[in-house]
mmCIF entry with sequence, helices, sheets and N, C-alpha, C, O atoms, coordinates in Angstrom:
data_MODEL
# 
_entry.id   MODEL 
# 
_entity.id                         1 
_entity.type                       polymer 
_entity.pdbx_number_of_molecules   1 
# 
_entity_poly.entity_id                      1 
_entity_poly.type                           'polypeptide(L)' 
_entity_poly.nstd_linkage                   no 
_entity_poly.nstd_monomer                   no 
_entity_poly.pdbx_seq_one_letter_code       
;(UNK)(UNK)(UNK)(UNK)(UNK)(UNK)(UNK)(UNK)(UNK)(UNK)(UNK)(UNK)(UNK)(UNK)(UNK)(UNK)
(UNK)(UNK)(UNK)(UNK)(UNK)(UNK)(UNK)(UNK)(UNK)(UNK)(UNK)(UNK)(UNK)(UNK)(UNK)(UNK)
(UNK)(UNK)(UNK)(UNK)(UNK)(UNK)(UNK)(UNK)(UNK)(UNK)(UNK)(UNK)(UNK)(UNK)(UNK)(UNK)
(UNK)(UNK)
;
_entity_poly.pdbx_seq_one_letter_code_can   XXXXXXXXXXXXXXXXXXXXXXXXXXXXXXXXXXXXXXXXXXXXXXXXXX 
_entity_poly.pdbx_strand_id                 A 
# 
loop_
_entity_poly_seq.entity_id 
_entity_poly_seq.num 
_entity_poly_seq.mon_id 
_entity_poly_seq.hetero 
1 1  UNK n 
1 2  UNK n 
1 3  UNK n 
1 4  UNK n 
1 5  UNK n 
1 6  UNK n 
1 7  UNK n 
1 8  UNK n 
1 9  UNK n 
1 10 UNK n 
1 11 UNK n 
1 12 UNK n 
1 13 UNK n 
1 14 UNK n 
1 15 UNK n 
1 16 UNK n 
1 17 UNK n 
1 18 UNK n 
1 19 UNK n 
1 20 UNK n 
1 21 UNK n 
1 22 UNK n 
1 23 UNK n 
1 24 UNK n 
1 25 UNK n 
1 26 UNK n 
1 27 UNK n 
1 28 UNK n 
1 29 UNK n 
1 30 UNK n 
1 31 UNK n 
1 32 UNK n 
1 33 UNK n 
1 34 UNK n 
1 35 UNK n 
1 36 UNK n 
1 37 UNK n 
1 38 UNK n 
1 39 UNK n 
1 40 UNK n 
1 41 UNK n 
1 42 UNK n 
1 43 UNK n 
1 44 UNK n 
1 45 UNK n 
1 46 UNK n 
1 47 UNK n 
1 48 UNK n 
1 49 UNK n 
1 50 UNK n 
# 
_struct_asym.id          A 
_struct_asym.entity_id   1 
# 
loop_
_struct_conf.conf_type_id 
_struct_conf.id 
_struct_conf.pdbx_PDB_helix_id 
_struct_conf.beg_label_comp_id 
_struct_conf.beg_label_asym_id 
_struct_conf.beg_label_seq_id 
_struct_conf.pdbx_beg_PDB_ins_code 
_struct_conf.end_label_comp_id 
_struct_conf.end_label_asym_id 
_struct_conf.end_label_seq_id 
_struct_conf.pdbx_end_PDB_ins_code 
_struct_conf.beg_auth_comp_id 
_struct_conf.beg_auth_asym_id 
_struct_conf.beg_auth_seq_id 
_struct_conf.end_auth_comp_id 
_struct_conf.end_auth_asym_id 
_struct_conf.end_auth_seq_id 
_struct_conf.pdbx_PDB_helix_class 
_struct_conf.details 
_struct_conf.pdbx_PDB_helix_length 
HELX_P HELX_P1 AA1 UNK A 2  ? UNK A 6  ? UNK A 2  UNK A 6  1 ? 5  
HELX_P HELX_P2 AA2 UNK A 12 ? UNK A 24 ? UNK A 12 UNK A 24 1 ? 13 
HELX_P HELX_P3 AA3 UNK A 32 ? UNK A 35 ? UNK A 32 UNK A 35 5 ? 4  
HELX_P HELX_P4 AA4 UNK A 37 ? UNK A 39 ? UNK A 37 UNK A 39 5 ? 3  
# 
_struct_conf_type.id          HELX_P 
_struct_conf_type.criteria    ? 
_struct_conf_type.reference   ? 
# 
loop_
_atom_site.group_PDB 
_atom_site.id 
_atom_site.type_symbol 
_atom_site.label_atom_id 
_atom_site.label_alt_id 
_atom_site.label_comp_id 
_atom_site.label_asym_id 
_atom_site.label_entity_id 
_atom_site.label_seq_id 
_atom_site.pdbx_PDB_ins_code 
_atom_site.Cartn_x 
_atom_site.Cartn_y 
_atom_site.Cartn_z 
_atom_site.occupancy 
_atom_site.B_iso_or_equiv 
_atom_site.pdbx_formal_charge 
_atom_site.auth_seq_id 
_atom_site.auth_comp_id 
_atom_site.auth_asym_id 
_atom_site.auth_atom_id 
_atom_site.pdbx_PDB_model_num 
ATOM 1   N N  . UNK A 1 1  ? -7.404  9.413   -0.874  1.00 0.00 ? 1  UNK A N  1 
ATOM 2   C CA . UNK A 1 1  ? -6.445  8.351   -0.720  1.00 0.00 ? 1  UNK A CA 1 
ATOM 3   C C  . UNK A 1 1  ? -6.054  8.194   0.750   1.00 0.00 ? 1  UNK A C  1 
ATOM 4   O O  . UNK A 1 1  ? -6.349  7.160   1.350   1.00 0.00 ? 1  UNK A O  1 
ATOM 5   N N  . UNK A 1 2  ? -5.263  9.401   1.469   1.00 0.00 ? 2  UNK A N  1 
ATOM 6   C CA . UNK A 1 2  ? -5.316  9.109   2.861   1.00 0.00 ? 2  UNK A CA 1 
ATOM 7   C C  . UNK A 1 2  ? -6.823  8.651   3.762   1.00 0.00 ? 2  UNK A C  1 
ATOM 8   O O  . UNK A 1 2  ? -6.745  7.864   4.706   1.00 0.00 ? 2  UNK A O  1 
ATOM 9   N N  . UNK A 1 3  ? -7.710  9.053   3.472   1.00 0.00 ? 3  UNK A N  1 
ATOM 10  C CA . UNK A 1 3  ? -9.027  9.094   4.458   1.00 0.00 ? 3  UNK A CA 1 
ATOM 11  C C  . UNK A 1 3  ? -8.912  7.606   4.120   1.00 0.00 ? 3  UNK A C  1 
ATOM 12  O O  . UNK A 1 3  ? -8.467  6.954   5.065   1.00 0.00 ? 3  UNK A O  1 
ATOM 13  N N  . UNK A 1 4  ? -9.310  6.610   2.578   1.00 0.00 ? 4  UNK A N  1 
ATOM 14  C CA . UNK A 1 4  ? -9.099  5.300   2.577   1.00 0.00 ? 4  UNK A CA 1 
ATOM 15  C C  . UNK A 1 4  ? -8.067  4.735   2.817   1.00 0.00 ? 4  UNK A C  1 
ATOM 16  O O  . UNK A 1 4  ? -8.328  3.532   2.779   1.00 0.00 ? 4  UNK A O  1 
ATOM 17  N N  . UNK A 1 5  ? -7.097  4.873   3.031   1.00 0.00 ? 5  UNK A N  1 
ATOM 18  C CA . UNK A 1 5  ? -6.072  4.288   4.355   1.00 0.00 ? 5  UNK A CA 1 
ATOM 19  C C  . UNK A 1 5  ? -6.125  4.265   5.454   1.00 0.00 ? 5  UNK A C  1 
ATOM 20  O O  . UNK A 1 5  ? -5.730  3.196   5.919   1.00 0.00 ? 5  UNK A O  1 
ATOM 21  N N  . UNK A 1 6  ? -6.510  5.119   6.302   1.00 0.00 ? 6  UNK A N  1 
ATOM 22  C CA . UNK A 1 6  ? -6.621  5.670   7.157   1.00 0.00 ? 6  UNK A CA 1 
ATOM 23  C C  . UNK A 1 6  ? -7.849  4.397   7.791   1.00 0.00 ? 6  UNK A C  1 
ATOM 24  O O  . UNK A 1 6  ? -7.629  3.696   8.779   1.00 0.00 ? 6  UNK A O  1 
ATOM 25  N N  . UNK A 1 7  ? -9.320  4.334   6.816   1.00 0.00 ? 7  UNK A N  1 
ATOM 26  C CA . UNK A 1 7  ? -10.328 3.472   7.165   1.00 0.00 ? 7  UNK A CA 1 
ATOM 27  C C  . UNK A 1 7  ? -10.086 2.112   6.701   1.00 0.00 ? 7  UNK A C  1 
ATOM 28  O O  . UNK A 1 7  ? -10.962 1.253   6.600   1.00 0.00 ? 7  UNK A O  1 
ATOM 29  N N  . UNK A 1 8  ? -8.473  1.913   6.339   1.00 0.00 ? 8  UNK A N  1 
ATOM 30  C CA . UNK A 1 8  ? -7.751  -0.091  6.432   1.00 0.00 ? 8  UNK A CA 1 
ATOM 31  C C  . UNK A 1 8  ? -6.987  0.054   6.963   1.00 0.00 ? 8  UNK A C  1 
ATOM 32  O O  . UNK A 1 8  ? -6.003  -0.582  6.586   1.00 0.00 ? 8  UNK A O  1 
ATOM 33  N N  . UNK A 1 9  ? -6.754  1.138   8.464   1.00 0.00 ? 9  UNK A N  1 
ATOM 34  C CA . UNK A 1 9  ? -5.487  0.615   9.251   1.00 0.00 ? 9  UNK A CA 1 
ATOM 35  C C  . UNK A 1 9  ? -4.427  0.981   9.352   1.00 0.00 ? 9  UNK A C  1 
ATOM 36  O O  . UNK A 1 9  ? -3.620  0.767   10.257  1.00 0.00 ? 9  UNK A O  1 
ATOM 37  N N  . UNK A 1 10 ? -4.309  1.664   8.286   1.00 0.00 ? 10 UNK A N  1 
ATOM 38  C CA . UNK A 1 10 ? -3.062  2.504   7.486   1.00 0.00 ? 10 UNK A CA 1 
ATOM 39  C C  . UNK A 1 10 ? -2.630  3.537   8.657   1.00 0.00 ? 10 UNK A C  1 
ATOM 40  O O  . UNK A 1 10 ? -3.409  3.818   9.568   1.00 0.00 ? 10 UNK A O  1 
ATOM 41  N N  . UNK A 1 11 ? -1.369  4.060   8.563   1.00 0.00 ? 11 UNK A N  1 
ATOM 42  C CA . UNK A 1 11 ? -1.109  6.019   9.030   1.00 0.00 ? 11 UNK A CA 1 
ATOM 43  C C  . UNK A 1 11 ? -1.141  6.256   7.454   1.00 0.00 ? 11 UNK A C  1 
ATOM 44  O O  . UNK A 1 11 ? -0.724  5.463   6.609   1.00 0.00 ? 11 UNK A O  1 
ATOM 45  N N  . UNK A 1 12 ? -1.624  7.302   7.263   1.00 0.00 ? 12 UNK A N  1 
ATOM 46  C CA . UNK A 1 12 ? -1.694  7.452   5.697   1.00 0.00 ? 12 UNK A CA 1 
ATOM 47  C C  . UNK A 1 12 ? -0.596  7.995   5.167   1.00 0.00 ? 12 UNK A C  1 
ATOM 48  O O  . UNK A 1 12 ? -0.567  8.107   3.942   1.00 0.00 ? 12 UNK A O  1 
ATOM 49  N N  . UNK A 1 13 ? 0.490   8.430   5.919   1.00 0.00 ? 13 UNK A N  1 
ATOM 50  C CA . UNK A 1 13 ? 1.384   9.320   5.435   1.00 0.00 ? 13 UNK A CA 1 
ATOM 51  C C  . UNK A 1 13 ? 2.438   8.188   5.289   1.00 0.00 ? 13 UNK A C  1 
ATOM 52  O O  . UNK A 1 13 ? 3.226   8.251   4.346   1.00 0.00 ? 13 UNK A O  1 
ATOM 53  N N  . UNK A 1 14 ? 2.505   7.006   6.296   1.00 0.00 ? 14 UNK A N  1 
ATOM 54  C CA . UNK A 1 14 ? 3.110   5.906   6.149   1.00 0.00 ? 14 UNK A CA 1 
ATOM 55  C C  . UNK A 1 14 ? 2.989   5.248   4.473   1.00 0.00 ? 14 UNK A C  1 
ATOM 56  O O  . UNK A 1 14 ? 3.893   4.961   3.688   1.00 0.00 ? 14 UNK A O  1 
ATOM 57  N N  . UNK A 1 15 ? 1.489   5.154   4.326   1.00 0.00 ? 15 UNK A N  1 
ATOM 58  C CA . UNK A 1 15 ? 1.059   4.007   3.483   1.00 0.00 ? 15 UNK A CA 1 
ATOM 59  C C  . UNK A 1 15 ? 1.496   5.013   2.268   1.00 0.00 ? 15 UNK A C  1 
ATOM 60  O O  . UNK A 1 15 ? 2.276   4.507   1.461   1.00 0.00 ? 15 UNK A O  1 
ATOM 61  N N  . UNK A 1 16 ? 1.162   6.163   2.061   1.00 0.00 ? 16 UNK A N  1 
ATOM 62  C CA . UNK A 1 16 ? 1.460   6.839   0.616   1.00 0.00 ? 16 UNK A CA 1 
ATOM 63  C C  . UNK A 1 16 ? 3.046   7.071   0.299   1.00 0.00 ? 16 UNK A C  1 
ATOM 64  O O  . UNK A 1 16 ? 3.461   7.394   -0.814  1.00 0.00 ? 16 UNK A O  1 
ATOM 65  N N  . UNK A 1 17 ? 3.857   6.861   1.430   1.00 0.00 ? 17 UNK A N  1 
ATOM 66  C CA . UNK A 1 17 ? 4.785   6.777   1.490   1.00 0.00 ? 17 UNK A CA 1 
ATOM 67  C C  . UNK A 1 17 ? 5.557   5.223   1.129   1.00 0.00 ? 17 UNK A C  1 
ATOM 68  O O  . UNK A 1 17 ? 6.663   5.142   0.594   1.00 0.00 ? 17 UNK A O  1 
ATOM 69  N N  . UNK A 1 18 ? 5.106   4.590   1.354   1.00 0.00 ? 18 UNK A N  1 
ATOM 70  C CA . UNK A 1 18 ? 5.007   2.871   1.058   1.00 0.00 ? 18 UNK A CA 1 
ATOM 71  C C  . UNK A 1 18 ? 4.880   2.706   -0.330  1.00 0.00 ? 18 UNK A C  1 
ATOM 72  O O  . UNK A 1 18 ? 5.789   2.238   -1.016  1.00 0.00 ? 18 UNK A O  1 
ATOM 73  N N  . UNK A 1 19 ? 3.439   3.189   -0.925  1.00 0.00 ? 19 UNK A N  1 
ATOM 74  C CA . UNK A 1 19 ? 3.582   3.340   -2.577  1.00 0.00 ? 19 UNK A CA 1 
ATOM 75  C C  . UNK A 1 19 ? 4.257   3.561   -2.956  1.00 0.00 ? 19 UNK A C  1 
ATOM 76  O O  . UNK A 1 19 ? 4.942   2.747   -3.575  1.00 0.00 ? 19 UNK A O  1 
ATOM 77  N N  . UNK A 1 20 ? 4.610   5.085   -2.836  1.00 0.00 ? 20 UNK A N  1 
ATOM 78  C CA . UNK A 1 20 ? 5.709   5.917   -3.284  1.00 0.00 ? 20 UNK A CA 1 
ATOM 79  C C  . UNK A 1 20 ? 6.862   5.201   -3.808  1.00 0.00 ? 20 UNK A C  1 
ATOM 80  O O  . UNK A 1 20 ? 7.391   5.174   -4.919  1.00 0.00 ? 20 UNK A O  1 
ATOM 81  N N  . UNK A 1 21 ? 7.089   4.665   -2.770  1.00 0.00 ? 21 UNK A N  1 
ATOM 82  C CA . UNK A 1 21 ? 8.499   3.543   -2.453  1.00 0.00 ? 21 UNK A CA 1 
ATOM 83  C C  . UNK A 1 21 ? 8.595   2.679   -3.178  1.00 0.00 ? 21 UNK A C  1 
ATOM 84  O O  . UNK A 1 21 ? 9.614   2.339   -3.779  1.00 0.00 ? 21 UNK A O  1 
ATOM 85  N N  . UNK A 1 22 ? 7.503   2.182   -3.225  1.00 0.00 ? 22 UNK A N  1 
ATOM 86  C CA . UNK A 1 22 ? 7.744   0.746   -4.184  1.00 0.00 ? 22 UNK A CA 1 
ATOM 87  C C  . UNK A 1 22 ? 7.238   1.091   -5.509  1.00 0.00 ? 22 UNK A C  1 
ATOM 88  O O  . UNK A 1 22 ? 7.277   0.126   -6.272  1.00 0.00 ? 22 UNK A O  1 
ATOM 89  N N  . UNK A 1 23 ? 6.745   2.234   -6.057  1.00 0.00 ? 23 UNK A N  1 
ATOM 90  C CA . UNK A 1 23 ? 6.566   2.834   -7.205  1.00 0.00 ? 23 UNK A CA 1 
ATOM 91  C C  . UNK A 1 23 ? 8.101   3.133   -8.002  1.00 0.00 ? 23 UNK A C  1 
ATOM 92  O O  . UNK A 1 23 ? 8.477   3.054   -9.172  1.00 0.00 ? 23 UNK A O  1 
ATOM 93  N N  . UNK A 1 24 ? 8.607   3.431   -6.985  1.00 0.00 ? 24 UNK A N  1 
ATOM 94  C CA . UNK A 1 24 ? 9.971   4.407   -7.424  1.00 0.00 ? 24 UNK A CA 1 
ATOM 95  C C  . UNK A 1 24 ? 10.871  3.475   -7.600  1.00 0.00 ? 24 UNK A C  1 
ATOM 96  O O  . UNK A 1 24 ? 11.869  3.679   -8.292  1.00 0.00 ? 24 UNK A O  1 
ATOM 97  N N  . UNK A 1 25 ? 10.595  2.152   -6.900  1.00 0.00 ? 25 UNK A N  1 
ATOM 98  C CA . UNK A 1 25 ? 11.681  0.957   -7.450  1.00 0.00 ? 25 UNK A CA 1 
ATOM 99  C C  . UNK A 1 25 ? 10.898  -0.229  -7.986  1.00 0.00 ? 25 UNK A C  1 
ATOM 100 O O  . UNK A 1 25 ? 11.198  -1.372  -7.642  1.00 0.00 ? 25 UNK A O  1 
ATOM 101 N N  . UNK A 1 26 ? 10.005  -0.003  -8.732  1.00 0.00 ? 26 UNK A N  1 
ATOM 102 C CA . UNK A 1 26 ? 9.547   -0.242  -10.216 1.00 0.00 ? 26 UNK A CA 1 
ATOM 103 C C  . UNK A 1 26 ? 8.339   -2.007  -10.030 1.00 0.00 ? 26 UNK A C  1 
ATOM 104 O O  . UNK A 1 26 ? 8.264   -3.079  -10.632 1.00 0.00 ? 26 UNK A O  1 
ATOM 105 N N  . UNK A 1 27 ? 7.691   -1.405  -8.946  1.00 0.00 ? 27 UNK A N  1 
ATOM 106 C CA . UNK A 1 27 ? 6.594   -1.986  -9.088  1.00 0.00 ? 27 UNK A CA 1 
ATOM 107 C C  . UNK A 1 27 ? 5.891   -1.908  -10.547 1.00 0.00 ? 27 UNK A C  1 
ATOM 108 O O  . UNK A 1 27 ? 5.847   -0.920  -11.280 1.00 0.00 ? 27 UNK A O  1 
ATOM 109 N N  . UNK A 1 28 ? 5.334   -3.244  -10.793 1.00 0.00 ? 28 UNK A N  1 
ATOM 110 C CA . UNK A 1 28 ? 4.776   -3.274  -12.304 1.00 0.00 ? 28 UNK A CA 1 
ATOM 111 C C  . UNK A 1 28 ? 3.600   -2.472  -12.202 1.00 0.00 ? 28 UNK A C  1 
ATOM 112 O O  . UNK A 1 28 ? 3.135   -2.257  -11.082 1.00 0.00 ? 28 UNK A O  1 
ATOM 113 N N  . UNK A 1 29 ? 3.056   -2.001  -13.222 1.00 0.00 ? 29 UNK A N  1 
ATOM 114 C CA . UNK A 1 29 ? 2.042   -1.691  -13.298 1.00 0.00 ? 29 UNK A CA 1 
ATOM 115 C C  . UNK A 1 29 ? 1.071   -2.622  -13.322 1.00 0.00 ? 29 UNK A C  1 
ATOM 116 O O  . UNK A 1 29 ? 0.397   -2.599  -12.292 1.00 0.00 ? 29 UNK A O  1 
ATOM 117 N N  . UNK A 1 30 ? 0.665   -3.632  -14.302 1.00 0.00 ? 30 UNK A N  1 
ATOM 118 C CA . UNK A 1 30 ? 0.111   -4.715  -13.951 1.00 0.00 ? 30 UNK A CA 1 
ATOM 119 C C  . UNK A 1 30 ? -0.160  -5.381  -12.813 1.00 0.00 ? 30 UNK A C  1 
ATOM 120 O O  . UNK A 1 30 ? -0.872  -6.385  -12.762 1.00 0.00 ? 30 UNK A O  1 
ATOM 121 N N  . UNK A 1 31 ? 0.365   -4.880  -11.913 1.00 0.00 ? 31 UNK A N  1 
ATOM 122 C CA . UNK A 1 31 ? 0.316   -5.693  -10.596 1.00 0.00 ? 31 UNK A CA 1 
ATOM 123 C C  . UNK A 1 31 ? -0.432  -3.855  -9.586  1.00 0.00 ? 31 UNK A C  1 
ATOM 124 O O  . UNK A 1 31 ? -0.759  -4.041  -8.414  1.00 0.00 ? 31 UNK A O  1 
ATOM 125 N N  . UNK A 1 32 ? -0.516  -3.122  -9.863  1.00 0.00 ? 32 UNK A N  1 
ATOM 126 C CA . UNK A 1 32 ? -0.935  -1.915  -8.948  1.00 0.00 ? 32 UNK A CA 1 
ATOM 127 C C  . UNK A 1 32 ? -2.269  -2.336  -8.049  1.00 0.00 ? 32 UNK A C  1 
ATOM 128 O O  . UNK A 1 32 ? -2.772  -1.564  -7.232  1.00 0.00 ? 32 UNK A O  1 
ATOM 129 N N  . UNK A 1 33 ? -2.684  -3.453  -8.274  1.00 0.00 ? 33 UNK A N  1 
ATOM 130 C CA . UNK A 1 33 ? -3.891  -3.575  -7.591  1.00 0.00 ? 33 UNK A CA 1 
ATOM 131 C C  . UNK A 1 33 ? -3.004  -4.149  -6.027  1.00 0.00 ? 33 UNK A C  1 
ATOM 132 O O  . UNK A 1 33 ? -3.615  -4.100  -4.960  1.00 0.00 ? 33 UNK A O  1 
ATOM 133 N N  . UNK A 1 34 ? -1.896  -4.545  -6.069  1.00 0.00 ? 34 UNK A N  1 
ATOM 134 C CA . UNK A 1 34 ? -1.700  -4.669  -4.433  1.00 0.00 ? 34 UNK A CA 1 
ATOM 135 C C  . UNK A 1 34 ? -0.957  -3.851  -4.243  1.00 0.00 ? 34 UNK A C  1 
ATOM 136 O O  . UNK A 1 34 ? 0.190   -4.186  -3.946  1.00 0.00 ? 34 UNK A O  1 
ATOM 137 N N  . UNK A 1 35 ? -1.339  -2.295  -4.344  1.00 0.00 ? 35 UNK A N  1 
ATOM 138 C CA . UNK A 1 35 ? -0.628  -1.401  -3.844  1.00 0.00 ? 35 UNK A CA 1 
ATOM 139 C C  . UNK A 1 35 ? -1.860  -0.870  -3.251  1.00 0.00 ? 35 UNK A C  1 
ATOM 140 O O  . UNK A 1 35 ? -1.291  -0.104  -2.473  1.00 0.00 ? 35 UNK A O  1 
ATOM 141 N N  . UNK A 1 36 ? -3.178  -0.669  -3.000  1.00 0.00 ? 36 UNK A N  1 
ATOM 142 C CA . UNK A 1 36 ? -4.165  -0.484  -2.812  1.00 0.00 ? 36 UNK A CA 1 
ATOM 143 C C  . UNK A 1 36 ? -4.522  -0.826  -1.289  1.00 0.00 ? 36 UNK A C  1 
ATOM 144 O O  . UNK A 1 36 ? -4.616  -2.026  -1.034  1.00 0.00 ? 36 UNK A O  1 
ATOM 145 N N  . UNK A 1 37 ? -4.719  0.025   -0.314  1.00 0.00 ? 37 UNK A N  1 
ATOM 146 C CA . UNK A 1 37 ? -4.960  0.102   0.792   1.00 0.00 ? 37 UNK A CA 1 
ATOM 147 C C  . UNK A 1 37 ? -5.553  -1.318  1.294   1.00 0.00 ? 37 UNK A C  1 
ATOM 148 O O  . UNK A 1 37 ? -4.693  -1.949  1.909   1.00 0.00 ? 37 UNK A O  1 
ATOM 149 N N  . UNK A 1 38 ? -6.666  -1.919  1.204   1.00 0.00 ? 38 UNK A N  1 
ATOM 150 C CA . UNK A 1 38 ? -7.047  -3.079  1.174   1.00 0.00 ? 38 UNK A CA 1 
ATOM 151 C C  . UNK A 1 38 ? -6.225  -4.218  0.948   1.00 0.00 ? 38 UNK A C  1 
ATOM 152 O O  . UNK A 1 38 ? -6.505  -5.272  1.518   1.00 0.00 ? 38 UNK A O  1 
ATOM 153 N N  . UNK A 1 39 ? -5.532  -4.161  0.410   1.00 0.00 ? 39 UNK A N  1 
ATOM 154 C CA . UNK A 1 39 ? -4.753  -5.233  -0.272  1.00 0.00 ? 39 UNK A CA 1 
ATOM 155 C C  . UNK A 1 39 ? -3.038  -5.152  0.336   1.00 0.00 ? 39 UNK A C  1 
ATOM 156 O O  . UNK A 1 39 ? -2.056  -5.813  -0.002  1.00 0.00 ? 39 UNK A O  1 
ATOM 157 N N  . UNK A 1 40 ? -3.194  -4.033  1.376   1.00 0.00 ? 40 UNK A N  1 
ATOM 158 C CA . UNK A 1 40 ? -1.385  -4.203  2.335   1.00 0.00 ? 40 UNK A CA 1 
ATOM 159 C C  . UNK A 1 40 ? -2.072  -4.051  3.492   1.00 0.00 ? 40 UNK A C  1 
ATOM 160 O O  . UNK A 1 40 ? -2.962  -3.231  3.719   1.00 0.00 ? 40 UNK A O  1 
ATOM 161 N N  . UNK A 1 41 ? -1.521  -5.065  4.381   1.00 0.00 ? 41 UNK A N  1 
ATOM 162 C CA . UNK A 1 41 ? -1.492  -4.915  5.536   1.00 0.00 ? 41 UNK A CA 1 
ATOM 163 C C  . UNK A 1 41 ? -0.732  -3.388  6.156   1.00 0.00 ? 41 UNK A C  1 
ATOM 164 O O  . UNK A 1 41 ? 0.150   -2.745  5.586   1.00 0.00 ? 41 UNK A O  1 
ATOM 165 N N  . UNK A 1 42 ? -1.432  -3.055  7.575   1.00 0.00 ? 42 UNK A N  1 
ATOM 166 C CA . UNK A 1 42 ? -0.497  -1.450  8.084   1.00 0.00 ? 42 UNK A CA 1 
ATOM 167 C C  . UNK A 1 42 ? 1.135   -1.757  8.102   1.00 0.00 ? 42 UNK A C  1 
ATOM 168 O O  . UNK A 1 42 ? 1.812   -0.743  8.276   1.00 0.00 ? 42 UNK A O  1 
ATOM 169 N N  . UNK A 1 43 ? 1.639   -2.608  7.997   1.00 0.00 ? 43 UNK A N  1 
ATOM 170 C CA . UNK A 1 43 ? 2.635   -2.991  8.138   1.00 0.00 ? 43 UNK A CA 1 
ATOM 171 C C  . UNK A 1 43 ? 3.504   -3.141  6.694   1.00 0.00 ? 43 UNK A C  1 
ATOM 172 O O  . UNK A 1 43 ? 4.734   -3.151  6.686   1.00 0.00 ? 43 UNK A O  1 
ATOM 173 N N  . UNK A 1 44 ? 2.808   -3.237  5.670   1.00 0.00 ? 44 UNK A N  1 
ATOM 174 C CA . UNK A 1 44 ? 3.164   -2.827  4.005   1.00 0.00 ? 44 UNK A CA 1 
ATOM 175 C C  . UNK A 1 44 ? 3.926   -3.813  3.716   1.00 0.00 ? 44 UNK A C  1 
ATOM 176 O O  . UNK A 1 44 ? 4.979   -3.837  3.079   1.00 0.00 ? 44 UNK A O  1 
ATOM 177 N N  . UNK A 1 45 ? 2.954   -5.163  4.549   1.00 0.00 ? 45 UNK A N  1 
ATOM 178 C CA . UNK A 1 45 ? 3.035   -6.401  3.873   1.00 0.00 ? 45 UNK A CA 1 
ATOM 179 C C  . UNK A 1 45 ? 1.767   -6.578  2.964   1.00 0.00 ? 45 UNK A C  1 
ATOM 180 O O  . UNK A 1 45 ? 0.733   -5.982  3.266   1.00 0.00 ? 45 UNK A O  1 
ATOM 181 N N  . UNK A 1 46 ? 1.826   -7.370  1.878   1.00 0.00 ? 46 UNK A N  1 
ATOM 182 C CA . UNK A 1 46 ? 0.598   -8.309  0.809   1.00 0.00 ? 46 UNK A CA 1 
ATOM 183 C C  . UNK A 1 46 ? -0.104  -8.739  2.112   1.00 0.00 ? 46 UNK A C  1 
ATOM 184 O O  . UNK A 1 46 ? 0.388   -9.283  3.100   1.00 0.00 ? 46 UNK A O  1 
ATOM 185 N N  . UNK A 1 47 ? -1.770  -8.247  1.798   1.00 0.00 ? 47 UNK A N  1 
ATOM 186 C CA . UNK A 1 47 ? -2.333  -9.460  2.546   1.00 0.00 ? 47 UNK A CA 1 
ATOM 187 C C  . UNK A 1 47 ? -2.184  -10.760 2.280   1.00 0.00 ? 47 UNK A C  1 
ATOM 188 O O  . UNK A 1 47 ? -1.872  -11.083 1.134   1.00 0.00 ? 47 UNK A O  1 
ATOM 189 N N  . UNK A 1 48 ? -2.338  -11.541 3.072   1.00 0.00 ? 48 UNK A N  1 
ATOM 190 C CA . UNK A 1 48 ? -2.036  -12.992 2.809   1.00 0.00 ? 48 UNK A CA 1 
ATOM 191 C C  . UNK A 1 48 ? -1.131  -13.444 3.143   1.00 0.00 ? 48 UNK A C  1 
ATOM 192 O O  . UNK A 1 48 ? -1.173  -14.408 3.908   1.00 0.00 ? 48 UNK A O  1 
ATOM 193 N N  . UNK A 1 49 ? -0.122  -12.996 2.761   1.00 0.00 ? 49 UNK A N  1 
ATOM 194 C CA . UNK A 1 49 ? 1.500   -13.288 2.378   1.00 0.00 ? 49 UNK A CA 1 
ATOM 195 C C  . UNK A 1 49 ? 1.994   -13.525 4.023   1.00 0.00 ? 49 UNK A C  1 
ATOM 196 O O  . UNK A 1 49 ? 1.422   -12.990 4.972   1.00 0.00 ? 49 UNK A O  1 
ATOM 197 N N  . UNK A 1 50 ? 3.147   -14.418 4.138   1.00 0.00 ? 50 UNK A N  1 
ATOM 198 C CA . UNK A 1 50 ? 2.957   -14.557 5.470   1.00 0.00 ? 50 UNK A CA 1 
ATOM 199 C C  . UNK A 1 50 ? 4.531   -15.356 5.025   1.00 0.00 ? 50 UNK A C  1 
ATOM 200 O O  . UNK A 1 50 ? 5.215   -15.898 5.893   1.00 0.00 ? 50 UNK A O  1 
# 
């Protein structure tokens, strides 16, 4: 998990920390695919989203 963060940009300790976060205040499950390294900007914005 860190090494694939790490290779989108991520600090990995940031980004698992980012999950974490938004796990713990009740990100859907249904939606876990934009919690996925690829899919947040290093900044632990949605790609896209602007």
């Amino acid at each position: 998990m860190a090494e694939t963060a790490q290779l989108n940009g991520h600090k990995p300790e940031a980004y698992i920390a980012t999950v974490l976060d938004r796990l713990a205040k009740g990100h859907l499950a249904s939606r876990i695919d934009d919690l996925l390294p690829w899919n947040l900007s290093p900044d632990g914005q949605a790609v896209g989203s602007g």
